[in-house]
N, C-alpha and C positions, 0 to 999 in steps of 0.2 A: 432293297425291300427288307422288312422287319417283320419278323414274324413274333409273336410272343406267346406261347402257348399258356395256360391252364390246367394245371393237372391235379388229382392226387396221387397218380403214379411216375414221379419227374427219372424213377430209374428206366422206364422203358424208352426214353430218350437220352439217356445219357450215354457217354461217350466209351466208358468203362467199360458200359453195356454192350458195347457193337452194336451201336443205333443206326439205322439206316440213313439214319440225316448225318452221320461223319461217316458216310462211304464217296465213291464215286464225284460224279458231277455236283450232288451238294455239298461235297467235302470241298472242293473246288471252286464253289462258287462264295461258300465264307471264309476261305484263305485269302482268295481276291478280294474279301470287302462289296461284295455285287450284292451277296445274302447276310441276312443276321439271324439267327434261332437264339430266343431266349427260353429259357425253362422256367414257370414261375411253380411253386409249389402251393394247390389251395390251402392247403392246410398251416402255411406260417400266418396265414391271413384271419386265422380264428383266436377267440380270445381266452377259451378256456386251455386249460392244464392235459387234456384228451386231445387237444385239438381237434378238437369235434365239428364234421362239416354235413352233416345230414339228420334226418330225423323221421318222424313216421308220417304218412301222410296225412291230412285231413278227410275225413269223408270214410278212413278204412282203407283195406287192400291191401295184399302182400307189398314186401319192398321198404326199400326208406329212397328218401327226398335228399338232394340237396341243397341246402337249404340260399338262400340271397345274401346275407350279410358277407359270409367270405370273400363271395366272384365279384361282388361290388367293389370289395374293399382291393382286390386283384387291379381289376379293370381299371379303378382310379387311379391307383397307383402306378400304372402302366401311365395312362393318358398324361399325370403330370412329369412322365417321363421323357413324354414326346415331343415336347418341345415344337408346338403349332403342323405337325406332320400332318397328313391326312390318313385318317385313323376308319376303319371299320372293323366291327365286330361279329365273331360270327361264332356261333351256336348249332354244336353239330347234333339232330337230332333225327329220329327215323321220319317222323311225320315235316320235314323241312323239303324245300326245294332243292330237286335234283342236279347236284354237280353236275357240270361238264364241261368239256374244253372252252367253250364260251366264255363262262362264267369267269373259269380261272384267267383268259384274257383279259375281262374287263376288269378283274380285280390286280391282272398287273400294272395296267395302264392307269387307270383311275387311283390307287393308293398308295402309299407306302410301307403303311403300317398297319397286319392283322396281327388281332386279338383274338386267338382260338379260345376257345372255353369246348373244355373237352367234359362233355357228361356222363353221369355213370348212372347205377343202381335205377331207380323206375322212373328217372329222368329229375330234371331243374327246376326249381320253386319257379311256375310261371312269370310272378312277378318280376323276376330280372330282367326281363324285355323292356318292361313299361321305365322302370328304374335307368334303363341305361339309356333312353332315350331321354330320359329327362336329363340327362349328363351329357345333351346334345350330343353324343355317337350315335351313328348309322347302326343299326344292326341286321344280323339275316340270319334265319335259320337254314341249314344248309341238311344233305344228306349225300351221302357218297354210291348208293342203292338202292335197289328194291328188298330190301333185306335189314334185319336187326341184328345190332354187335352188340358187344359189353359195353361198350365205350370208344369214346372220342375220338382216342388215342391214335386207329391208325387212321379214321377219316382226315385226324390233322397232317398225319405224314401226307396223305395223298394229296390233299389240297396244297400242302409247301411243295410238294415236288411237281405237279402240274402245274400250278401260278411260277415257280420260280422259274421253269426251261422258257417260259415266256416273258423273262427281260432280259432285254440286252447283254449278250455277252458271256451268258451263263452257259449256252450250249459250246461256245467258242468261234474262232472263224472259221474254221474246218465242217460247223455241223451247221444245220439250219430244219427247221420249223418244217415234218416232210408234210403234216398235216395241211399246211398252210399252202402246198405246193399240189398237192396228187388226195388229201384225204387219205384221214387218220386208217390204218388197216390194211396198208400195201405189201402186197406181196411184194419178200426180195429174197434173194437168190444168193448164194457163194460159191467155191469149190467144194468139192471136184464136179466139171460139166455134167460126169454123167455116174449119180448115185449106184452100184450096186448092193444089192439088200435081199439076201436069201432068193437068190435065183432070179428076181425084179430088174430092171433100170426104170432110173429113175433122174428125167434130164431137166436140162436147165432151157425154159421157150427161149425159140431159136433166136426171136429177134432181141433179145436180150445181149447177142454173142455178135449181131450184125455190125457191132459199130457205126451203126446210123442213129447217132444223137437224140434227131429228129424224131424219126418212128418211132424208138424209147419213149420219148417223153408222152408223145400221143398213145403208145404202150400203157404207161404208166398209168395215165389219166383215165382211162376208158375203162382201168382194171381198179 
């Protein structure tokens, strides 16, 4: 999978950074070749000396716009990158459909290649929706909450890091999908059996400790 981000801010991904995308498991899954993060900068995409990517809005109102010419000129340049992939684009916005494990499923199984476009300031010249369909890509607008951020930036981390544990290979053969098994939110447990904490215990349920497989898992499930 391929991810290619959009940004005007390419250091809060980068590596220099201690970005969360070269830690851990994502670090791991593009050593292997399983994931790809690209970092595009909107701003080489503009044609003035400012590199100027936004502007006031129409109609009035605090804020500036960003504006279409750039994230077009991003997007195509990604697409003639792709080389016949199957490509969608996604648009992270507070008024967009709410992420969730689903979603990120179907977008590992169905594509290979997302195009984040990470938004900022009082939001995206609507008309790059309509522009990027006309460039035959899919697109979606997406949201990560019930809540407003500055920007894109870490809705895009979450959506790579939730789409990527779901292809093949990225978790490893040691881990697997608990969600997909028991439902995302299980309680688990470690040492020591039995917590002490300011005068408290604090134990580990018993059938946890019984060595019965079986009633684990029916455990698990019900919980």
């Amino acid at each position: 999978m391929r991810f290619d981000i959009i940004t005007i801010f390419p250091k809060i991904f980068s590596a220099k950074g201690g970005s969360y995308l070269n830690e851990s498991i994502l670090k791991r899954a593009q050593k292997n070749k399983l994931v790809d993060i690209k970092i595009h900068n909107l701003r080489d995409f503009t044609k003035d000396k400012h590199r100027k990517v936004d502007d006031r809005p129409f109609g009035g109102g605090p804020g500036m716009v960003i504006t279409v010419e750039p994230i077009i000129k991003a997007v195509s340049n990604i697409n003639r990158q792709a080389s016949k992939k199957k490509i969608k684009v996604i648009l992270f916005t507070p008024g967009g459909k709410q992420f969730n494990n689903k979603t990120a499923a179907n977008l590992a199984k169905n594509y290979d290649n997302l195009i984040l476009i990470c938004g900022r300031y009082e939001g995206i010249d609507a008309r790059v929706e309509k522009v990027i369909e006309n460039l035959k890509l899919k697109i979606e607008n997406l949201s990560v909450g019930p809540y407003v951020l500055t920007g894109g930036e870490l809705p895009a981390m979450v959506l790579i890091d939730a789409v990527s544990r779901q292809i093949p290979g990225v978790l490893g053969k040691q881990e697997s999908l608990e969600e997909k098994r028991y439902g995302a939110g299980l309680s688990v447990y470690t040492r020591p059996e039995v917590l002490k904490y300011k005068g408290k215990k604090y134990k580990v349920p018993k059938i946890l400790l019984s060595g019965n497989h079986k009633k684990i898992d029916e455990w698990r499930r019900e919980n």
